[in-house]
The first five atom37 places (N, CA, C, CB, O) and aatype in JSON, in Angstrom:
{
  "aatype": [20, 20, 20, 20, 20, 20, 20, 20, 20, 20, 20, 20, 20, 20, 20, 20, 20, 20, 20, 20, 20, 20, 20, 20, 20, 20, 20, 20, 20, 20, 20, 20, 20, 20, 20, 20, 20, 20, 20, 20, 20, 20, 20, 20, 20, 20, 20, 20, 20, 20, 20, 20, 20, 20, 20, 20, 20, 20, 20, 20, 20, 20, 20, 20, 20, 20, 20, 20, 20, 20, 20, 20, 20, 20, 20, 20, 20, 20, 20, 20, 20, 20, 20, 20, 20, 20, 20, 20, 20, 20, 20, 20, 20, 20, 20, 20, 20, 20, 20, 20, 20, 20, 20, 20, 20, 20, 20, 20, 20, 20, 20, 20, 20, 20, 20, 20, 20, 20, 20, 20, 20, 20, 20, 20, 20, 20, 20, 20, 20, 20, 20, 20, 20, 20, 20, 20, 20, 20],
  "atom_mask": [
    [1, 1, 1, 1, 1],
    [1, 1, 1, 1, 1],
    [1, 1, 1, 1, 1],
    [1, 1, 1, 1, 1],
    [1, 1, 1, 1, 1],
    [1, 1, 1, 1, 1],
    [1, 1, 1, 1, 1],
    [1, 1, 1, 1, 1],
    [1, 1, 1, 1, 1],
    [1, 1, 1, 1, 1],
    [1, 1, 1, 1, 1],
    [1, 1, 1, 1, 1],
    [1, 1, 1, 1, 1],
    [1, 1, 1, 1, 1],
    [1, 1, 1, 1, 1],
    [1, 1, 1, 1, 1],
    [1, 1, 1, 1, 1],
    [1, 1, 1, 1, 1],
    [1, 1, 1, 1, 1],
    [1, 1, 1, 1, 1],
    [1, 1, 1, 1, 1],
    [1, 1, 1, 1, 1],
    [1, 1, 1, 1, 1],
    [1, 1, 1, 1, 1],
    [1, 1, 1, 1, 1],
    [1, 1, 1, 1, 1],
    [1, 1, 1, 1, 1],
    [1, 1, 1, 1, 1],
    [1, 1, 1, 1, 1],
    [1, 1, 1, 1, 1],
    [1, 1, 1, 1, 1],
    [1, 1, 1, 1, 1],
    [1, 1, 1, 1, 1],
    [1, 1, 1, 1, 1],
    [1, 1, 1, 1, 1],
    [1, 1, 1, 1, 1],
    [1, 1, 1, 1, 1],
    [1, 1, 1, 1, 1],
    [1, 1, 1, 1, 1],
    [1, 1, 1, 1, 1],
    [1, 1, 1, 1, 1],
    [1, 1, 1, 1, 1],
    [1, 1, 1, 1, 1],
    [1, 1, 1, 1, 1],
    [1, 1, 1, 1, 1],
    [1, 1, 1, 1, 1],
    [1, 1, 1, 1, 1],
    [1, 1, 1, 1, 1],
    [1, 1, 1, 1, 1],
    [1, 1, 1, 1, 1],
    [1, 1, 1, 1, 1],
    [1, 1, 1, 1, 1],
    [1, 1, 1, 1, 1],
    [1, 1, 1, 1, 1],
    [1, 1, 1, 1, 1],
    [1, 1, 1, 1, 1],
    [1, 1, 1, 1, 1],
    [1, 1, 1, 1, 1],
    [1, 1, 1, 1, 1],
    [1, 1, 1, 1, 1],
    [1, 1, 1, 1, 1],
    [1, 1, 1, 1, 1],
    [1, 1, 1, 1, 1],
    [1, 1, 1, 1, 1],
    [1, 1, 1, 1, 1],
    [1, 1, 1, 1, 1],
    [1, 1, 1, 1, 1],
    [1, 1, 1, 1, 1],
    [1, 1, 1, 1, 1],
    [1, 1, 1, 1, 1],
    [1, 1, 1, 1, 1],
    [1, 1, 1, 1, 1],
    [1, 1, 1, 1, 1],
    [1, 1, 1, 1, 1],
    [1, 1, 1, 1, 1],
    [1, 1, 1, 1, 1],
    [1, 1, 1, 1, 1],
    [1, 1, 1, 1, 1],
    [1, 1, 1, 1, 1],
    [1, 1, 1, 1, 1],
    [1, 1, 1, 1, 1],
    [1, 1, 1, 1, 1],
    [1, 1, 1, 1, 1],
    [1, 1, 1, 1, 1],
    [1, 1, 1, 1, 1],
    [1, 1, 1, 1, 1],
    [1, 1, 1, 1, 1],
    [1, 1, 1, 1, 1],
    [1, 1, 1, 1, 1],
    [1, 1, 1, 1, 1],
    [1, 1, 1, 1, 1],
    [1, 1, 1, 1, 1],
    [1, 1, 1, 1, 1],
    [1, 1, 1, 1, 1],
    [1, 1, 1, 1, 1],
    [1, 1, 1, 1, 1],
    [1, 1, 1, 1, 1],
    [1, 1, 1, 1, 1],
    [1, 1, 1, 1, 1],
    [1, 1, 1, 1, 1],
    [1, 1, 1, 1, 1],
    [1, 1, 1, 1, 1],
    [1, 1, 1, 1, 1],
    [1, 1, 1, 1, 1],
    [1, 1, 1, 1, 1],
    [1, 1, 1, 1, 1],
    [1, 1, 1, 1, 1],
    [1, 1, 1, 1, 1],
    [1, 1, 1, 1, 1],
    [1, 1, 1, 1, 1],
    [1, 1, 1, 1, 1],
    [1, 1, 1, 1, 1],
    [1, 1, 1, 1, 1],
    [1, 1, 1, 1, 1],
    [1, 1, 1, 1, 1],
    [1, 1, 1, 1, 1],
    [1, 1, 1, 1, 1],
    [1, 1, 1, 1, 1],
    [1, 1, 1, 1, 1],
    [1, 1, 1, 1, 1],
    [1, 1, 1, 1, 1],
    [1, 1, 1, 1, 1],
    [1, 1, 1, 1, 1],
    [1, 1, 1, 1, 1],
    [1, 1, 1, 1, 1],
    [1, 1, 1, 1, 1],
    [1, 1, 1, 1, 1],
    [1, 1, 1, 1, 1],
    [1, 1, 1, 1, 1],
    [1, 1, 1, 1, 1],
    [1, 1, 1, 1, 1],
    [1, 1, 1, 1, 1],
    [1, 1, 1, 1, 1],
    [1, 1, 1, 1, 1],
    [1, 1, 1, 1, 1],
    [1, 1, 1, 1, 1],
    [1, 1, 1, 1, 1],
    [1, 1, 1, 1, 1]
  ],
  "atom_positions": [
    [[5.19, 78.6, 107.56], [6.48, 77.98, 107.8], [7.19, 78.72, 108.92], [7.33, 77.98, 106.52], [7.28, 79.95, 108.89]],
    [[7.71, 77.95, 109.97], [8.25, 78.51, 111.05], [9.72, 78.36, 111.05], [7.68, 77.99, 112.18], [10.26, 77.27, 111.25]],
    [[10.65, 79.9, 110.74], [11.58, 80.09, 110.73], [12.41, 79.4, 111.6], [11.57, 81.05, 110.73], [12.27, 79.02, 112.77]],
    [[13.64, 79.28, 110.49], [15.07, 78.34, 112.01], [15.16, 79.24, 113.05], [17.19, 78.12, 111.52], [14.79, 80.41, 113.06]],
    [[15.64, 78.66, 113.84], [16.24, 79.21, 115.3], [17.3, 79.82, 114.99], [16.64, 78.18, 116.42], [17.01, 80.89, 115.52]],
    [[18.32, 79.99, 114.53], [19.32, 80.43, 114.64], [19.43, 81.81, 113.31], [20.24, 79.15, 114.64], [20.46, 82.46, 113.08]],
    [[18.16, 81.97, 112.64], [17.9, 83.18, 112.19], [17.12, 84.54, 113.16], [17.15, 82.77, 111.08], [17.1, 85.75, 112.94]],
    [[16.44, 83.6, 114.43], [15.37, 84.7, 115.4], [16.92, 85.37, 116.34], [13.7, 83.5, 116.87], [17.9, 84.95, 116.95]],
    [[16.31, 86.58, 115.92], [16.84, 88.03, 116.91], [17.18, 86.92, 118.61], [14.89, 89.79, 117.18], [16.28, 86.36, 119.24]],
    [[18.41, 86.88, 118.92], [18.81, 86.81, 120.35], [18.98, 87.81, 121.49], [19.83, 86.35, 120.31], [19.04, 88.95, 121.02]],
    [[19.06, 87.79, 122.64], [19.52, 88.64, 123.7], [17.9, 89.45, 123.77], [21.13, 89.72, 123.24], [16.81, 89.0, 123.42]],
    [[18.33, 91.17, 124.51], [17.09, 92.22, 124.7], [17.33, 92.68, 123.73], [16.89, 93.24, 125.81], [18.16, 92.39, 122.87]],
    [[16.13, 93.95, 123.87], [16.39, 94.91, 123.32], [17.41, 95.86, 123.84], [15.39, 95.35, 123.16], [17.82, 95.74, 124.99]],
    [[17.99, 97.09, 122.81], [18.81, 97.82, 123.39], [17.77, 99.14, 124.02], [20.0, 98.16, 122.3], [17.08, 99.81, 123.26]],
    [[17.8, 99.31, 125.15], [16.53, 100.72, 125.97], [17.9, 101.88, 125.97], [15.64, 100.24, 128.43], [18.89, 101.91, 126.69]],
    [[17.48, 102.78, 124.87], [18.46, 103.9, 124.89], [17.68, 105.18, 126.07], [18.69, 104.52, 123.01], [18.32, 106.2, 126.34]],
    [[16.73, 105.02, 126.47], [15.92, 105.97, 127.42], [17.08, 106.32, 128.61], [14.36, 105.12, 128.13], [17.05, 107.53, 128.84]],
    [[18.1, 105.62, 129.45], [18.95, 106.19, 130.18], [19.76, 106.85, 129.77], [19.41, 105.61, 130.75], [20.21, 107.67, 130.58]],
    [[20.22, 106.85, 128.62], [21.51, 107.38, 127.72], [20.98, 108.73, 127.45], [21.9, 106.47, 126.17], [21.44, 109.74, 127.99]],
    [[20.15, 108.75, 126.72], [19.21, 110.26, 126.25], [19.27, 110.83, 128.13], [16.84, 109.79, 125.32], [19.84, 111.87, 128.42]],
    [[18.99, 110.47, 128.57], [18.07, 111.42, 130.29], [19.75, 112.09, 130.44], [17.22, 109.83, 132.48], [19.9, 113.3, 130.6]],
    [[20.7, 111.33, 130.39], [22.27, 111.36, 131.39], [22.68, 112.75, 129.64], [23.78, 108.78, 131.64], [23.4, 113.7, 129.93]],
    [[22.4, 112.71, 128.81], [23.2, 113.44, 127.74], [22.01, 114.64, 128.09], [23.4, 112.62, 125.88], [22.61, 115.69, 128.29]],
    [[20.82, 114.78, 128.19], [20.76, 116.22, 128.18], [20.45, 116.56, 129.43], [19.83, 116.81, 127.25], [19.85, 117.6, 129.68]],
    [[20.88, 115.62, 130.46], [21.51, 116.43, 131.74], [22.5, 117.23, 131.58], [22.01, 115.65, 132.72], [22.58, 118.33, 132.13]],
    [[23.43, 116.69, 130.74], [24.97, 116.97, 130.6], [24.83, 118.65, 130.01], [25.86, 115.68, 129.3], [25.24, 119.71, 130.49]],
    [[24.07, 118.33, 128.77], [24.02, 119.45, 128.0], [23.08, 120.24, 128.61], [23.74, 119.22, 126.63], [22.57, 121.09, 127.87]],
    [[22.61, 120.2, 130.02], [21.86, 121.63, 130.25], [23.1, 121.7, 131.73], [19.54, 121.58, 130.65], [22.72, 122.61, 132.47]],
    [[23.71, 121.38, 131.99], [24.47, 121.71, 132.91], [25.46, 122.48, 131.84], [24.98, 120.48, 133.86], [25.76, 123.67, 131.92]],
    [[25.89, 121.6, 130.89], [26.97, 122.77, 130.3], [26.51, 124.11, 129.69], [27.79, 122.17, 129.15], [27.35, 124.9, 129.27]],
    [[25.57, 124.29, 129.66], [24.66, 125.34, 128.56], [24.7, 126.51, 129.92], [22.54, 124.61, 127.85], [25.14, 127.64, 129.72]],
    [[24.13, 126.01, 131.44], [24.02, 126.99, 132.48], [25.44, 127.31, 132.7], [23.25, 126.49, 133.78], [25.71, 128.5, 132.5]],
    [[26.39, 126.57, 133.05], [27.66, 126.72, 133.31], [28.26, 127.78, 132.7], [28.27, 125.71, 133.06], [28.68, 128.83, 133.19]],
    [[28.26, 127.34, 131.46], [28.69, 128.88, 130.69], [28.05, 129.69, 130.36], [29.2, 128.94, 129.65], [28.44, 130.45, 129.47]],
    [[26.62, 129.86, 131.06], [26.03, 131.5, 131.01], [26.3, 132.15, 131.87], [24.71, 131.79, 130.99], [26.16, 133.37, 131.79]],
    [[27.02, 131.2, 133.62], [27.48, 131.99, 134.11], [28.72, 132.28, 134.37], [27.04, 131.99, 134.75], [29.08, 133.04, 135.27]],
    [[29.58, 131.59, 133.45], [30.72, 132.08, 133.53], [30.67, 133.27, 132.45], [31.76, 131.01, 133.36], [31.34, 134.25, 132.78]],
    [[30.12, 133.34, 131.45], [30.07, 134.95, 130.75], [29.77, 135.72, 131.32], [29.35, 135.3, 129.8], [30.18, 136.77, 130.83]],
    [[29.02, 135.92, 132.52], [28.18, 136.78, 132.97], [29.28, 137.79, 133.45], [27.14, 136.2, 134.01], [29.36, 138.88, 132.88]],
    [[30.34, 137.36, 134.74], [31.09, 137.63, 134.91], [32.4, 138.64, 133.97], [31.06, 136.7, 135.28], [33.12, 139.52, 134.45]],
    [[32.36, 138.21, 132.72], [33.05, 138.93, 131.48], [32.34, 139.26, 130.17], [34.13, 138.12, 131.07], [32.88, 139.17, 129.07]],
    [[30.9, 139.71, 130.44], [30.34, 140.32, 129.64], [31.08, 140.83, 129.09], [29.58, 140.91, 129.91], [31.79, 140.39, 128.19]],
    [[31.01, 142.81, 129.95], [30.96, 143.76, 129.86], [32.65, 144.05, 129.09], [30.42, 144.24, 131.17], [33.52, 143.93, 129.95]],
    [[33.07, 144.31, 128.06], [34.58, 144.33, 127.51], [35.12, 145.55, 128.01], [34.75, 144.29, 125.86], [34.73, 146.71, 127.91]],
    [[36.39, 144.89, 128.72], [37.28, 146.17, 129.06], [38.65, 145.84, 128.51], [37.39, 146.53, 130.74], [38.72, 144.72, 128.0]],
    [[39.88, 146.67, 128.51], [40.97, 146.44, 127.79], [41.47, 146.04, 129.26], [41.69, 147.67, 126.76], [41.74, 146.89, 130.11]],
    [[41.58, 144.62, 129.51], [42.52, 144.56, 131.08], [44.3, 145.23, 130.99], [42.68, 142.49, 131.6], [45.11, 145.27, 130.06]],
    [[44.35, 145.45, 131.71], [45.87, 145.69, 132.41], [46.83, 144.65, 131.63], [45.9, 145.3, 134.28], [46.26, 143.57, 131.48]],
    [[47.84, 144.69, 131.22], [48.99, 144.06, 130.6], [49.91, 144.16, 131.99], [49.62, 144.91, 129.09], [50.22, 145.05, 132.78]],
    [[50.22, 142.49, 131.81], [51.16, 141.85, 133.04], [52.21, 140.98, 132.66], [50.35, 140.99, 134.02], [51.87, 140.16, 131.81]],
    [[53.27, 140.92, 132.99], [54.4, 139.97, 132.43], [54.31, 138.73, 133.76], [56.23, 140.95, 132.25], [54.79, 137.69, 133.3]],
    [[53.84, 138.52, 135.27], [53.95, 137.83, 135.77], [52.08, 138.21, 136.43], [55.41, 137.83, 136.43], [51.45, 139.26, 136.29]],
    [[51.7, 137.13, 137.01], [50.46, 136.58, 137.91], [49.79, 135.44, 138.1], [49.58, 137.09, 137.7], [50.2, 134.61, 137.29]],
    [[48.93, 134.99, 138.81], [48.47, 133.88, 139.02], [47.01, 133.68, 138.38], [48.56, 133.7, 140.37], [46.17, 134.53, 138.09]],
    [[46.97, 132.13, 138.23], [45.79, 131.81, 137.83], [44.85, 131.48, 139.2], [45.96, 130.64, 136.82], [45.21, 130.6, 139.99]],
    [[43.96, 132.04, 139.36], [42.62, 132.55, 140.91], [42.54, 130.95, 140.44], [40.6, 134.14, 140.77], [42.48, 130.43, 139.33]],
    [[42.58, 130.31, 142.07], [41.83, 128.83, 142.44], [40.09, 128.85, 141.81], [41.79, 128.62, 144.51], [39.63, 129.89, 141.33]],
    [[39.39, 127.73, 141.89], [38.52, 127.27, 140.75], [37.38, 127.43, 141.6], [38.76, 125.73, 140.04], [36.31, 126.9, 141.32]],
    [[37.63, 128.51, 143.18], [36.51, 128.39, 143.53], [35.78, 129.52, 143.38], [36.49, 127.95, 144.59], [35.83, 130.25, 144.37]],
    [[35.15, 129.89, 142.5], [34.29, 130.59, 141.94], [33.02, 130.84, 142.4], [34.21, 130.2, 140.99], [32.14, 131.44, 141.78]],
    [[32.95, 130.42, 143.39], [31.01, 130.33, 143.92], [31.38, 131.36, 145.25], [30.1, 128.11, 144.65], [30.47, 131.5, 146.07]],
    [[32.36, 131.91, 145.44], [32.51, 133.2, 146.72], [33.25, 134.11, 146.21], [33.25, 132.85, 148.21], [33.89, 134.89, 146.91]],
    [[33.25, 134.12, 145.04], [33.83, 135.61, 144.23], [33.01, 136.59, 143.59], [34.7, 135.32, 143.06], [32.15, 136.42, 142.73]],
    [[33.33, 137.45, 144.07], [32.61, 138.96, 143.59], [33.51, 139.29, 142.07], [32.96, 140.52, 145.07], [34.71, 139.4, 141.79]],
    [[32.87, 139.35, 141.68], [33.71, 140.16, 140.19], [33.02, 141.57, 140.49], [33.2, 139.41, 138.18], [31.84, 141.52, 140.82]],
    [[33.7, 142.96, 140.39], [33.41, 144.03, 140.29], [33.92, 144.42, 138.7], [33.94, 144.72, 141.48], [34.92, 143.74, 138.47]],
    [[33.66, 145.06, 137.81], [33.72, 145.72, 136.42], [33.92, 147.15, 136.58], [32.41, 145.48, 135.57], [33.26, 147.9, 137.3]],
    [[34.95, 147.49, 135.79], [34.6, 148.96, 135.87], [35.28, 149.71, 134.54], [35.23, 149.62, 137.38], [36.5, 149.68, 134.4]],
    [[34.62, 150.22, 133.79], [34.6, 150.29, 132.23], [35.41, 151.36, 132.24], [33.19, 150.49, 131.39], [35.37, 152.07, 133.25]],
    [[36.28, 151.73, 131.19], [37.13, 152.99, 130.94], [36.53, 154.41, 131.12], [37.6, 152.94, 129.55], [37.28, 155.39, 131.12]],
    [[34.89, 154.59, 131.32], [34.02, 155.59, 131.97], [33.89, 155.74, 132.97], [33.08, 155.63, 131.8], [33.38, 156.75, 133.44]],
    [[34.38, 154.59, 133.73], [34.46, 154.67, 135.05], [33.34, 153.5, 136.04], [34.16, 156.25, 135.28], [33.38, 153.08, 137.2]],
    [[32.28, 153.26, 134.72], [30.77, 152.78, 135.4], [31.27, 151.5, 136.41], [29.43, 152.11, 133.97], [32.36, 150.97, 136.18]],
    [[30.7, 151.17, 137.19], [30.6, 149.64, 137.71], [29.83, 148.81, 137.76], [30.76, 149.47, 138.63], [28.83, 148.93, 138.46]],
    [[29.96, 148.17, 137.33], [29.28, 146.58, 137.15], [29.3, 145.61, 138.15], [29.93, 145.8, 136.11], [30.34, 145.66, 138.81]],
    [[28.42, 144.63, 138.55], [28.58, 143.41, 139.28], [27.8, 142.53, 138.49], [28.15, 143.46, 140.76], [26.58, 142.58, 138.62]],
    [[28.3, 141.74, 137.7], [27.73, 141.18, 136.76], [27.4, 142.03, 135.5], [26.7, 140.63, 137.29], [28.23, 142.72, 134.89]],
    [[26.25, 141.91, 135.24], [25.85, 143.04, 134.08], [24.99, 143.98, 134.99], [24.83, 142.36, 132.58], [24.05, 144.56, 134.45]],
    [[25.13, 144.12, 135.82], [23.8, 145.54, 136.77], [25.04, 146.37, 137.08], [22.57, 144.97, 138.83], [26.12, 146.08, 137.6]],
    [[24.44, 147.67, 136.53], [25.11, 149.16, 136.94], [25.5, 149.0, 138.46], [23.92, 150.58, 136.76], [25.44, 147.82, 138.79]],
    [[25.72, 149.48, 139.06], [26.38, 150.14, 140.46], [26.85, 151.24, 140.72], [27.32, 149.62, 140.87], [27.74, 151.82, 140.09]],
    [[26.18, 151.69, 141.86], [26.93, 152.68, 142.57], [27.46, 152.15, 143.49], [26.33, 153.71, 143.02], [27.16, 150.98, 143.7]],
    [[28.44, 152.81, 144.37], [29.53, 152.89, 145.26], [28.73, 152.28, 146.8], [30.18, 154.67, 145.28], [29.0, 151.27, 147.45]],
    [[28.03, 152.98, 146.96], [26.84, 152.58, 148.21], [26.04, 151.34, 148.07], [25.66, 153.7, 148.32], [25.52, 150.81, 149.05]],
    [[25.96, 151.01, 147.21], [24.83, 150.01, 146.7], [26.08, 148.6, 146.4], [23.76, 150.77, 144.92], [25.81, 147.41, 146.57]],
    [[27.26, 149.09, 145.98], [28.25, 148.08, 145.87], [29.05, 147.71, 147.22], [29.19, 148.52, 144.82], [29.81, 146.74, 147.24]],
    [[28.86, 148.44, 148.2], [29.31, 148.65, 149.54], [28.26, 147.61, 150.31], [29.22, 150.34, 150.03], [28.71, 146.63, 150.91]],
    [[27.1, 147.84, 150.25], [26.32, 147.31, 151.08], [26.12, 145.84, 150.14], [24.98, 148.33, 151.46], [25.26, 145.2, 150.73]],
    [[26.47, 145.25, 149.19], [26.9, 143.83, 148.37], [28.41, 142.96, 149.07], [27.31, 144.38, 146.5], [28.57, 141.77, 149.35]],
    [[29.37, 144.16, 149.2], [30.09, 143.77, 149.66], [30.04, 143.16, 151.35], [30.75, 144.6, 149.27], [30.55, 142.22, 151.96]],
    [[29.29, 144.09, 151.61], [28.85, 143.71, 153.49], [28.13, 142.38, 153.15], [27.46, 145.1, 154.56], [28.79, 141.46, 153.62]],
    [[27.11, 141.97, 152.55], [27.03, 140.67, 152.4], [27.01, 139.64, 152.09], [26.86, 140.51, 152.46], [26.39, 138.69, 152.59]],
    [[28.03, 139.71, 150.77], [29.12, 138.61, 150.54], [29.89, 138.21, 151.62], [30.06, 139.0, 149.6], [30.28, 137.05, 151.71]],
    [[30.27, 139.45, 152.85], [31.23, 138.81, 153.64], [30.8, 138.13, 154.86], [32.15, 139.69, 153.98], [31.33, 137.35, 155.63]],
    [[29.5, 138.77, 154.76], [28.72, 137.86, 156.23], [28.42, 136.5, 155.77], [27.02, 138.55, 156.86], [28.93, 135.55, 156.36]],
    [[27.47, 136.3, 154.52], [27.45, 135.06, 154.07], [28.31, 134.01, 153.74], [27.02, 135.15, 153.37], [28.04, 132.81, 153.83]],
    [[29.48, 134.56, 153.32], [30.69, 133.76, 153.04], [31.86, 133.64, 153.73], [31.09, 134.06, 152.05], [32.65, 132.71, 153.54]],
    [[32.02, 134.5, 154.52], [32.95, 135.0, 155.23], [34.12, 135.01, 155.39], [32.8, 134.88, 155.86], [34.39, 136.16, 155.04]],
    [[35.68, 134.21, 155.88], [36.89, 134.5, 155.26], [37.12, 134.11, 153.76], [37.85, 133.89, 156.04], [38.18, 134.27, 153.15]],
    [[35.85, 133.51, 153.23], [36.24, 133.07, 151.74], [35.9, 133.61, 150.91], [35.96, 132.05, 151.31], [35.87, 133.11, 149.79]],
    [[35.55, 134.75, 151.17], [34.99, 135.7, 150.2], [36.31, 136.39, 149.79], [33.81, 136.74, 150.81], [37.36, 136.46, 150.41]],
    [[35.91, 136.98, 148.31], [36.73, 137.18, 147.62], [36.49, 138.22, 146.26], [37.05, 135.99, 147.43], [35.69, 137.8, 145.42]],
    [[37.02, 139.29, 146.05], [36.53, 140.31, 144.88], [37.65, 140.25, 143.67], [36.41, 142.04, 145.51], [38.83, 140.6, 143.72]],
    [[37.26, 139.96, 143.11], [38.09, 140.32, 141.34], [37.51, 141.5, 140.8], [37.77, 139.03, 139.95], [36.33, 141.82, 140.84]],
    [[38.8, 142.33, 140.12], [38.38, 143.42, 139.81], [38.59, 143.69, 138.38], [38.88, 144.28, 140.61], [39.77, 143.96, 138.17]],
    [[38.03, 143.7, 137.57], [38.39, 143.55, 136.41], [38.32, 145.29, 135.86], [37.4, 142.37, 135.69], [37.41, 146.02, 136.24]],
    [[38.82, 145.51, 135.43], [38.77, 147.06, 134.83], [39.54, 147.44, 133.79], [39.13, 148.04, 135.76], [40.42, 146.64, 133.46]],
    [[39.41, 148.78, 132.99], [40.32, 149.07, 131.67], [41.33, 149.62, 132.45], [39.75, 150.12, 130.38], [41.33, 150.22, 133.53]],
    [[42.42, 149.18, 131.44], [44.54, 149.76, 131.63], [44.19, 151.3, 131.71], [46.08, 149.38, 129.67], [44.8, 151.99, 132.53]],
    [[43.16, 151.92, 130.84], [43.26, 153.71, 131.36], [42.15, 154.27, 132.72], [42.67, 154.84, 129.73], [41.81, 155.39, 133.1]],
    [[41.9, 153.2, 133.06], [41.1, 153.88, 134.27], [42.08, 154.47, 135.43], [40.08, 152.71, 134.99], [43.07, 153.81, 135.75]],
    [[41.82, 155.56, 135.97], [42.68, 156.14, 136.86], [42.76, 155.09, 138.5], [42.03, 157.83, 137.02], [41.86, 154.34, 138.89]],
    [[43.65, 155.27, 138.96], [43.47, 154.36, 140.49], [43.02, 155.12, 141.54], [44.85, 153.73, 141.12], [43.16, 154.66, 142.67]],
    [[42.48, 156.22, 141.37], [41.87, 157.17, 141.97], [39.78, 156.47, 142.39], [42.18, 158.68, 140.67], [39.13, 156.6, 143.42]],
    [[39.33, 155.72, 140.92], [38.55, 155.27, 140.71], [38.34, 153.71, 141.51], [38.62, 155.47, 139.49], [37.41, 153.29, 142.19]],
    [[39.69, 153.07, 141.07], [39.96, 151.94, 142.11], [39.8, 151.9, 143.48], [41.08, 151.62, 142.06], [39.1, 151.07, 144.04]],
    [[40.57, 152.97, 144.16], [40.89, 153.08, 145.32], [39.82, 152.89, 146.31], [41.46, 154.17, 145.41], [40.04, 152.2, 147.31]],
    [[38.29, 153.62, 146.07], [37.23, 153.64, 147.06], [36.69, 151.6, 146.93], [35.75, 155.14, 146.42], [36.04, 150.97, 147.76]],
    [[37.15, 151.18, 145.85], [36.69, 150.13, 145.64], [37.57, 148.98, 146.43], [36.58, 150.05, 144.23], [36.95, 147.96, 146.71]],
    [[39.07, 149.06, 146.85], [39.58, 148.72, 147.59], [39.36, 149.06, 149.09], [40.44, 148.88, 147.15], [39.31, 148.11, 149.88]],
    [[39.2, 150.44, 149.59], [38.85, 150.53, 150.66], [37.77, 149.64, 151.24], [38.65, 151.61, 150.72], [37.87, 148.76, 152.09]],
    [[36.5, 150.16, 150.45], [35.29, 149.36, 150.68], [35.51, 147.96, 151.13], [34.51, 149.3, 149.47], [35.01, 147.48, 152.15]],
    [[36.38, 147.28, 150.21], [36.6, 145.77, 150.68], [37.44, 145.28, 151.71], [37.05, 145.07, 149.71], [37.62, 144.17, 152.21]],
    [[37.95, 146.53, 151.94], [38.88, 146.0, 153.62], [37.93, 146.73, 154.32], [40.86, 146.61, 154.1], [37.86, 146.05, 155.35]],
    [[36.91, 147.93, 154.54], [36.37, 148.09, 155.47], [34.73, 146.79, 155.99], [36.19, 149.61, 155.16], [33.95, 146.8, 156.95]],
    [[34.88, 145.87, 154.78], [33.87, 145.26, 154.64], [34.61, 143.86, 155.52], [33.31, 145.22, 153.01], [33.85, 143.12, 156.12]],
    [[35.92, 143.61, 155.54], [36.6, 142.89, 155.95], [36.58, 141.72, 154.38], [36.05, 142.49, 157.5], [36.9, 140.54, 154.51]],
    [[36.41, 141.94, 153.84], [37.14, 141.01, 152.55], [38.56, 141.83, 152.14], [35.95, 140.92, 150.91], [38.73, 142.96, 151.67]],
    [[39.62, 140.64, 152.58], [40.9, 140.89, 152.44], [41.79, 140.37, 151.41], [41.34, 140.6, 153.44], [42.99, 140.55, 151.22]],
    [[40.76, 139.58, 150.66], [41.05, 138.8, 149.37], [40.89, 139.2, 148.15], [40.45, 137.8, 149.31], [40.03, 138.61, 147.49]],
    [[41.67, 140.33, 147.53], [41.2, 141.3, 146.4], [41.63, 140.87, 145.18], [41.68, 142.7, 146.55], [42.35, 140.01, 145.68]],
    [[41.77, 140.76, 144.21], [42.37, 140.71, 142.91], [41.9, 141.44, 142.16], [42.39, 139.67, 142.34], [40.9, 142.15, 142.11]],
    [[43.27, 141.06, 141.15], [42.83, 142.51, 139.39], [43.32, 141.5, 138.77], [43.87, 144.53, 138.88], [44.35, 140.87, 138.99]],
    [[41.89, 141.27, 137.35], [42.03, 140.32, 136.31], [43.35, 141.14, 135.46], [40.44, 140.06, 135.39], [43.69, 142.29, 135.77]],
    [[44.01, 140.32, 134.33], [45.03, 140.68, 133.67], [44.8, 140.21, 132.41], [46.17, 140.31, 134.2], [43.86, 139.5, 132.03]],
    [[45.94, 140.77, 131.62], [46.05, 139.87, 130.09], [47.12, 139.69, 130.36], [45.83, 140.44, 128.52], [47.61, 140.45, 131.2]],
    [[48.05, 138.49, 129.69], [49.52, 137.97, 130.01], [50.21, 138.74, 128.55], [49.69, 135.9, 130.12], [49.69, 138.94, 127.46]],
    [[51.25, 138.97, 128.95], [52.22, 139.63, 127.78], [52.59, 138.54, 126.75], [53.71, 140.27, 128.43], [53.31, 138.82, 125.79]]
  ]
}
């Protein structure tokens, strides 16, 4: 017996194969995204307490984050540093990027500015004139 017409399945099928490809695009872009935005704030320091500052523009792909732990160590990302070795990073961030380069300095409220200071020099003798110090807001 051959079923009515108006009981047989109409239209296509539904092909969910584009939907799946576009969602774990999504979810491996967001998964990389925020490994490298941690990368940057691994390392925990007690930042500086500020009652006024700005929120750094969103361009993030010519910023140096430098770290520098209440021991003093420095970081660029999660890799140790020395002073020479962070000097010659800085020389070419600024050739490659050049007036848009840019250093954030994130460090602990008891580090002396004695410790800072070679780290500022470095970046004006490197010609990056674009410095910042991450904060916590009061």
């Amino acid at each position: 017996m051959k079923p009515p017409e108006h009981l047989k399945p109409q239209g296509g099928r539904l092909n969910l194969t584009p939907m799946i490809d576009v969602v774990f695009l999504l979810i491996i872009f967001f998964i990389v995204s925020s490994n490298m935005l941690q990368q940057d704030q691994a390392i925990a320091v007690d930042l500086p307490m500020a009652e006024t500052g700005f929120l750094p523009q969103e361009q993030q792909t010519k910023r140096l984050t430098v770290t520098v732990t209440s021991q003093g160590t420095l970081f660029v990302s999660t890799e140790i540093m020395d002073l020479e070795r962070l000097r010659r990073i800085m020389v070419d961030a600024r050739r490659d990027w050049g007036e848009e380069a840019e250093i954030q300095i994130r460090t602990d409220r008891n580090v002396h500015f004695g410790v800072i200071n070679p780290i500022l020099r470095m970046a004006a003798e490197s010609g990056i004139l674009n410095v910042s110090f991450a904060i916590e807001r009061r």
